[in-house]
C-alpha positions as CSV (number, residue, x, y, z in Angstrom):
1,X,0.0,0.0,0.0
2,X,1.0,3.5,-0.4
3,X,1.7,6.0,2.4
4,X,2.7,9.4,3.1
5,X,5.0,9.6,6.4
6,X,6.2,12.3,8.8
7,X,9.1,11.8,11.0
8,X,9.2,14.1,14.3
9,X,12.3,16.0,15.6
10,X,14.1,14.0,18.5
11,X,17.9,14.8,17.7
12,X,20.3,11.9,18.2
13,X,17.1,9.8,19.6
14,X,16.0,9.4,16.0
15,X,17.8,6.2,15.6
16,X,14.7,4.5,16.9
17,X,13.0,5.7,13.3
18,X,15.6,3.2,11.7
19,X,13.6,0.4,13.8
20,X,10.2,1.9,13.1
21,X,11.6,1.9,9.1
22,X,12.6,-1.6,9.2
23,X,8.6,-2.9,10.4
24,X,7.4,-0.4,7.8
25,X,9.0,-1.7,5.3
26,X,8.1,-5.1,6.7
27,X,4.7,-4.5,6.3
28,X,4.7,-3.7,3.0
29,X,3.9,-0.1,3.1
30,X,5.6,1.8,-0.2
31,X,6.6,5.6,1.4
32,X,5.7,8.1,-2.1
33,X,6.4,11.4,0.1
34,X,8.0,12.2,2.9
35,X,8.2,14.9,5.9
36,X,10.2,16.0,8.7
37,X,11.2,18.4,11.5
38,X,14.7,18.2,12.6
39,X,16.3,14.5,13.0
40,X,12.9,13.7,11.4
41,X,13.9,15.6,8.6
42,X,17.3,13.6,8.0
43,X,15.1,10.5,7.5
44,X,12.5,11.7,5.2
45,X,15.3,13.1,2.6
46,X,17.4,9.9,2.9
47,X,13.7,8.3,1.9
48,X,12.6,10.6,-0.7
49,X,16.8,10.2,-2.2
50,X,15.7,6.7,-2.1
51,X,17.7,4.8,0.4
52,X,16.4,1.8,1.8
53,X,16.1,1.4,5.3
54,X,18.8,-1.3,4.9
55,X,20.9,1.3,3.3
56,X,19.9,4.0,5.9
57,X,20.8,1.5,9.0
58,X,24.2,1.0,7.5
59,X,24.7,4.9,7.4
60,X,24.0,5.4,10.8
61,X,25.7,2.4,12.3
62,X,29.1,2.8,11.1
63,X,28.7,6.8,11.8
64,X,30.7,8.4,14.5
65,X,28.1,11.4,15.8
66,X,30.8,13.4,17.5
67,X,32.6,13.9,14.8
68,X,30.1,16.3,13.9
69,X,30.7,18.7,17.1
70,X,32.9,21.1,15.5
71,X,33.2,24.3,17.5
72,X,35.6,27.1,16.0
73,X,38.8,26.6,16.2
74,X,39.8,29.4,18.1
75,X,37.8,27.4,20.9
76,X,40.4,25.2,21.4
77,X,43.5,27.5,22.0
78,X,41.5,29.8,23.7
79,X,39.5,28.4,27.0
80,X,36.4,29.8,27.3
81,X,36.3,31.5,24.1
82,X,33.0,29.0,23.3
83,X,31.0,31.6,25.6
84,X,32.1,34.4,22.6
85,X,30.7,32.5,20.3
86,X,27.4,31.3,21.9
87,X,26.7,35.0,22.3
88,X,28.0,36.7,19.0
89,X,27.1,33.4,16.9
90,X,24.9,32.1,18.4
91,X,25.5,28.8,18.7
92,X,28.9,26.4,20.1
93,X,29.3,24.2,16.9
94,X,29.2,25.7,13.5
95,X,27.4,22.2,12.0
96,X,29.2,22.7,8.8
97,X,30.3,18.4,9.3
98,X,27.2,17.5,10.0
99,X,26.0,19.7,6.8
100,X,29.0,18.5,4.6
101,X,28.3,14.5,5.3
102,X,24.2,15.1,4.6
103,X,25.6,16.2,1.1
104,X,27.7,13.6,0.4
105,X,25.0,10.8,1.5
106,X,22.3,12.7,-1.1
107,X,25.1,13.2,-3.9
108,X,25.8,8.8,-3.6
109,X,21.8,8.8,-4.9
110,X,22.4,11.4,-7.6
111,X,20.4,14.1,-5.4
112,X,21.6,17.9,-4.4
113,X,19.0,20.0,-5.3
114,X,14.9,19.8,-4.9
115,X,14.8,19.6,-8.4
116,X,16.8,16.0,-8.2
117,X,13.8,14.8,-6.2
118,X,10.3,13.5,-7.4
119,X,7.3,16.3,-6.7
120,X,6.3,17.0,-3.6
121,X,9.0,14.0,-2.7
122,X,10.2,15.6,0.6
123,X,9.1,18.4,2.9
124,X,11.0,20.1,5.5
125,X,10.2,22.6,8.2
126,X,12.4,25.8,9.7
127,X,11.7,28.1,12.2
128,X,12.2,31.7,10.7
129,X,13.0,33.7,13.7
130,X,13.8,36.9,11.6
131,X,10.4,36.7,10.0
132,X,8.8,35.3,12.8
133,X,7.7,32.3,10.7
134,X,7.2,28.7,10.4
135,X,9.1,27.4,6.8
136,X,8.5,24.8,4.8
137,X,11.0,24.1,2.5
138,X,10.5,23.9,-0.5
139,X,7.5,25.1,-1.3
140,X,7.5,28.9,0.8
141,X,11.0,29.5,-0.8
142,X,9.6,31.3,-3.8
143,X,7.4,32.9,-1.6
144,X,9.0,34.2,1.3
145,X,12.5,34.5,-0.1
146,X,12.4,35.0,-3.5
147,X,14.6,31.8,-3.9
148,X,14.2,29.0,-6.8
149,X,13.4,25.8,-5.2
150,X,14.9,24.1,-7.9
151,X,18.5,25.1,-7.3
152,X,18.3,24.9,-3.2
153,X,20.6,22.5,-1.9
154,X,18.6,19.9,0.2
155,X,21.4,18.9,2.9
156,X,21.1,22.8,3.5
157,X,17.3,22.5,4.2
158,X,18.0,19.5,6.5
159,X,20.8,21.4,8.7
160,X,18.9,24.4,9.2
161,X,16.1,22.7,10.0
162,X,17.8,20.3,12.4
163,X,19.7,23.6,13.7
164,X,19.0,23.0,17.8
165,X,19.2,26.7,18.6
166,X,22.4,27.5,21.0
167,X,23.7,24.2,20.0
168,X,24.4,24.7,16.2
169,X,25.0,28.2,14.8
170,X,21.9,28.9,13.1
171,X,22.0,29.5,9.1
172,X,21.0,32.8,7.2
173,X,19.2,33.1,4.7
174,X,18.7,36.0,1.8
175,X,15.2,37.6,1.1
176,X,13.4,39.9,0.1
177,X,13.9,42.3,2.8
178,X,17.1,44.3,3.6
179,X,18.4,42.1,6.6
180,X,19.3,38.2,6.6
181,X,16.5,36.1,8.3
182,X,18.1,33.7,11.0
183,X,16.8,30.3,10.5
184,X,16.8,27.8,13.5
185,X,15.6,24.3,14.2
186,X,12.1,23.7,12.6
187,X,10.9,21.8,15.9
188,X,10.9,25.5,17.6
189,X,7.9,26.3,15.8
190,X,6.5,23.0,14.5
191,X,7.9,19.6,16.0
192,X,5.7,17.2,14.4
193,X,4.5,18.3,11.2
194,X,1.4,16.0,10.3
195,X,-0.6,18.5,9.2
196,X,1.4,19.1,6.0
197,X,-0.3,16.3,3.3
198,X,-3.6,18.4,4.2
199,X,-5.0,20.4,1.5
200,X,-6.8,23.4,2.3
201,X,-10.2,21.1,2.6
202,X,-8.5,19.0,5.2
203,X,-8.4,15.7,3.0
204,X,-5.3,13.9,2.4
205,X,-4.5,12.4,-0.8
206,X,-3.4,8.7,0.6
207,X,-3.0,7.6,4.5
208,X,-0.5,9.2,6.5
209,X,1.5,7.2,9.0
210,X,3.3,9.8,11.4
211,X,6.2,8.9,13.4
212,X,6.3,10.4,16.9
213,X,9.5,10.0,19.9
214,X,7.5,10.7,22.8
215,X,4.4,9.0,24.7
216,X,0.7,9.5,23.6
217,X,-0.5,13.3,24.0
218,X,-2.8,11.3,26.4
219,X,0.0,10.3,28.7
220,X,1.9,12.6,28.6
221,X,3.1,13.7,32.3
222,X,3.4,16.9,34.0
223,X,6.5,18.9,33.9
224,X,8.2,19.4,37.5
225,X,9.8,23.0,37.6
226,X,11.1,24.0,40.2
227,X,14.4,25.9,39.1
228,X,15.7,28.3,36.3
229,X,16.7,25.1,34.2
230,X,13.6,23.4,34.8
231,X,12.0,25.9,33.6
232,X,14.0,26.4,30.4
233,X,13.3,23.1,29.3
234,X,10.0,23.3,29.6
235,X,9.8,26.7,27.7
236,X,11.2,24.7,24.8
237,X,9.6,21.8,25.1
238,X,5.8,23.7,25.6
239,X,6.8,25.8,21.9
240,X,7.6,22.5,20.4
241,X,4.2,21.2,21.5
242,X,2.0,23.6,21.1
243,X,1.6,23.7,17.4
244,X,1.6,20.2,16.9
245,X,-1.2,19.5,19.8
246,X,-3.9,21.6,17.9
247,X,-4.0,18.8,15.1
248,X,-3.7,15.8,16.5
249,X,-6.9,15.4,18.0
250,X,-7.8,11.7,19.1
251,X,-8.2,10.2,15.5
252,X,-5.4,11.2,14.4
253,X,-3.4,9.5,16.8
254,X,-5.2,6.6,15.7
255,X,-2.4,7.4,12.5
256,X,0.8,7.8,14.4
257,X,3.4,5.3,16.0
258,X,4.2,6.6,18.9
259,X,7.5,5.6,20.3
260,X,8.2,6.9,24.3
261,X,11.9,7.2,24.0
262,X,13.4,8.2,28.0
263,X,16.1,9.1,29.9
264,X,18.5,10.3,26.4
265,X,19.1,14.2,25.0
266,X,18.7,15.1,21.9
267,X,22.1,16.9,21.8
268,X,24.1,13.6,23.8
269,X,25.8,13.0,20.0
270,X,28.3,10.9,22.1
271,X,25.8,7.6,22.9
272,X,27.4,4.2,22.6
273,X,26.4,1.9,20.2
274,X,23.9,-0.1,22.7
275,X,21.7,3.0,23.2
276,X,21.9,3.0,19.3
277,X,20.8,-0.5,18.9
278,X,18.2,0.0,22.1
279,X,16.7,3.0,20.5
280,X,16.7,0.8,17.0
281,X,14.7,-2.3,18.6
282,X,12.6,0.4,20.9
283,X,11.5,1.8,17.5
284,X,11.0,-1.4,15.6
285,X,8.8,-3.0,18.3
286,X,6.6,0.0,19.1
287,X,5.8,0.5,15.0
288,X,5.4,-3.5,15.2
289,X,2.7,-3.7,17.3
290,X,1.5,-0.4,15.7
291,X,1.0,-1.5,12.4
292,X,-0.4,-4.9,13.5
293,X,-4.2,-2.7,13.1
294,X,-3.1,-0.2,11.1
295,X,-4.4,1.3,9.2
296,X,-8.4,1.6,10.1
297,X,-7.6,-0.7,12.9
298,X,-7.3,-3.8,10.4
């Protein structure tokens, strides 16, 4: 059967999506277009490129995530310089790695720009903070920017939106205004993006299976706050949310796999390869049992 899927942010605890993959594919379930928010939105171009999740598992397994920390150099013979740089730019790493290995993954399947993709093949969201705007690229470029889709680099699309603000140096972008608009992770603004194969009537052209790292809206727990940091993380967790929790009302969870991943932070890029593997077999189980009535609870 034919789906549409949409991958949620989650940082480094997105390597239980390569489990979730693995008992989609399993089931026979042929992904035509794809979405994603952050670490969702690495998946969904590795799928709309046209990697298998075979192929994808054997990306991620043999990949070394802190090689992708690269702070400024001047960091390292100056201590404490990261502070300068977390005020002034932003952001302690400048992600250009992490941005330089997305391109050479896409280029191995022949795809660099949104023209090298199939139609409406991949989706990606970005928090404008210049603009004040939710982003989805490609299809608000023209728009907004005043920038050909056709020639935008997708590994630049998935870095900015996967841009953890603080933690990566967000990206700029050129518009039509006089000032650069700062773009920063698109989970700021939009974490979970199943609304996006809606057309303006609210129909959807095929079923869409969304792909969620975090417990049922249902059971969801209260938040303890009870310091300055506390309270932080729930500032950015509550922004994530709050966009997201307006359209999934209860039958459209009865569409998403929902995979409570604990206890790991999206930014720990130095995990050991059995929280990989846990995550992987958390994710594959939870879409197992899923997709065992899915969809219309078949």
């Amino acid at each position: 059967m034919k789906i549409d899927c949409v991958f949620s942010g989650g940082g480094v605890k997105a390597y239980a999506f390569l489990g979730a993959l693995e008992s989609i594919e399993q089931k026979e379930l042929s992904i035509q277009r794809t979405a994603g928010t952050s670490a969702g939105s690495i998946l969904a171009a590795f799928l709309a490129a046209g990697y298998t999740s075979t192929e994808i598992r054997k990306l991620m397994d043999s990949l070394d995530l802190s090689l992708f920390l690269d702070p400024p150099k001047l960091t390292t013979l100056i201590p404490g310089s990261k502070w300068f740089f977390l005020y002034f730019q932003m952001g302690i790493y400048k992600g250009n790695r992490f941005e330089n290995w997305l391109h050479t993954q896409l280029a191995n399947k022949n795809v660099h720009t949104f023209s090298d993709l199939k139609e409406q093949a991949l989706r990606v969201v970005v928090s404008d903070l210049t603009l004040g705007k939710l982003v989805v690229i490609p299809d608000d470029l023209k728009d907004i920017y005043g920038i050909d889709p056709a020639h935008f680099p997708v590994s630049k699309a998935v870095r900015m939106s996967a841009g953890f603000p603080y933690f990566f140096m967000p990206k700029k972008m050129p518009g039509k205004v006089n000032m650069k608009s700062i773009i920063v992770d698109g989970g700021l603004l939009s974490n979970f993006p199943l609304w996006l194969f809606k057309n303006d009537k609210g129909d959807m052209k095929r079923p869409v299976l969304g792909v969620q790292l975090s417990e049922s809206i249902e059971l969801q727990k209260p938040r303890k706050i009870s310091n300055a940091q506390n309270m932080l993380h729930a500032l950015f967790s509550t922004m994530k949310q709050a966009h997201d929790t307006r359209y999934i009302s209860k039958s459209n969870e009865d569409n998403i796999i929902f995979i409570p991943v604990k206890s790991i932070h999206a930014t720990d890029f130095n995990i050991d390869d059995a929280t990989k593997q846990s995550l992987i077999v958390q994710g594959k189980s939870s879409a197992a049992v899923f997709l065992k009535h899915w969809p219309n609870g078949n």
